[in-house]
C-alpha positions in Angstrom: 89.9 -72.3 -57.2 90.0 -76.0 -57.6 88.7 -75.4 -61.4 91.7 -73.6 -62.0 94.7 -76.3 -60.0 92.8 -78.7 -62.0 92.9 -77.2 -65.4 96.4 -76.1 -64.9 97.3 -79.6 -64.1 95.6 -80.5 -67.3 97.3 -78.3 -69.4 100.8 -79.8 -67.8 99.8 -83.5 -68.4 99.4 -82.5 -71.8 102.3 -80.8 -72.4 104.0 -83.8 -70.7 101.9 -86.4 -72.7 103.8 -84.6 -75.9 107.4 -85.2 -74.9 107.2 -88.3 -73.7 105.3 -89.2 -77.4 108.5 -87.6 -79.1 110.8 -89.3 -76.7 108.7 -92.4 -78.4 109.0 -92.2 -81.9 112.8 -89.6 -81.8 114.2 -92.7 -83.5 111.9 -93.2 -85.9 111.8 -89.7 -87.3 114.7 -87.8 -88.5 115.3 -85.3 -85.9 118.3 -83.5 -85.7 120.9 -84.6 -82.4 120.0 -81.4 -80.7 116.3 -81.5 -81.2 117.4 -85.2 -79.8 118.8 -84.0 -77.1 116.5 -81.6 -76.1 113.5 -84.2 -76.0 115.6 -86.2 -73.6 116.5 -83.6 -71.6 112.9 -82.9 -71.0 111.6 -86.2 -71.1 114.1 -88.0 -68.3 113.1 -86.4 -65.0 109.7 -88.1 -66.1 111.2 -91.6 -66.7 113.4 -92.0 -64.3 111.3 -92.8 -61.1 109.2 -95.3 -63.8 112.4 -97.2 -65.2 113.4 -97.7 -61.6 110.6 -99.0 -60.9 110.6 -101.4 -63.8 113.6 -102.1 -62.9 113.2 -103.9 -59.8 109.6 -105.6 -61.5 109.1 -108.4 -63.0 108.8 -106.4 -66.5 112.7 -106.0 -66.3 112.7 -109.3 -68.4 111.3 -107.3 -71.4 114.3 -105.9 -73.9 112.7 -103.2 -75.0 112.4 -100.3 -72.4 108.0 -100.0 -71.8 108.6 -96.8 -69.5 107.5 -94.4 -71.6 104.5 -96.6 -72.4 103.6 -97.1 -69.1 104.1 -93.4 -68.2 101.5 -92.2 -71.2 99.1 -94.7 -69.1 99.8 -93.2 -66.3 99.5 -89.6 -67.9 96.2 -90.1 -69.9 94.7 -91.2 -66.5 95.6 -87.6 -64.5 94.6 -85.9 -67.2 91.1 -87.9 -67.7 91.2 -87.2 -63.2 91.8 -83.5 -63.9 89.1 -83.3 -66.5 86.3 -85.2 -64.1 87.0 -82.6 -61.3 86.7 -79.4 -63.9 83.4 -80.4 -64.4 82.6 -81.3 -61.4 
C-alpha cells in the first residue's frame, strides 16, 4: 500500500516539477497568452505559500522572484523521498 501512496506521489511531483519548469522559461519561449495563462493558472497555488515566505526572508532583497527556483528544490527532494520509500 505504501508502494503505491508513494509512487502516486511521485508521479504528482513530476507532473508538478513540469509546470513550474514552464512557469520558468513562459517568457523565454513564444507561447501564446492562453497557453500563458494556463501555466499560471496551474502553477500559482504552488508559489504562493513559497513567495510568502520569501517574502518575509531575507531573500526578499533579491529583484528577481527565486520562488520557483526554490520550489523545484523543494520538488526534486519529495520526489527523490518518494523514490527511496518505493524501493524500500
Amino acid at each position: 500500500m505504501l508502494y503505491y501512496i508513494a509512487y502516486c506521489l511521485n508521479i504528482f511531483f513530476m507532473i508538478l516539477e513540469i509546470f513550474i519548469l514552464l512557469y520558468i522559461v513562459k517568457n523565454l519561449l513564444p507561447f501564446g497568452m492562453a497557453l500563458k495563462g494556463l501555466i499560471d493558472i496551474l502553477a500559482m497555488p504552488a508559489l504562493i505559500p513559497i513567495q510568502k515566505i520569501v517574502k518575509h526572508s531575507v531573500l526578499k532583497c533579491f529583484k528577481l522572484d527565486i520562488s520557483p527556483y526554490i520550489l523545484l528544490i523543494v520538488l526534486f527532494y519529495l520526489g527523490s523521498l518518494c523514490s527511496y520509500l518505493m524501493e524500500a
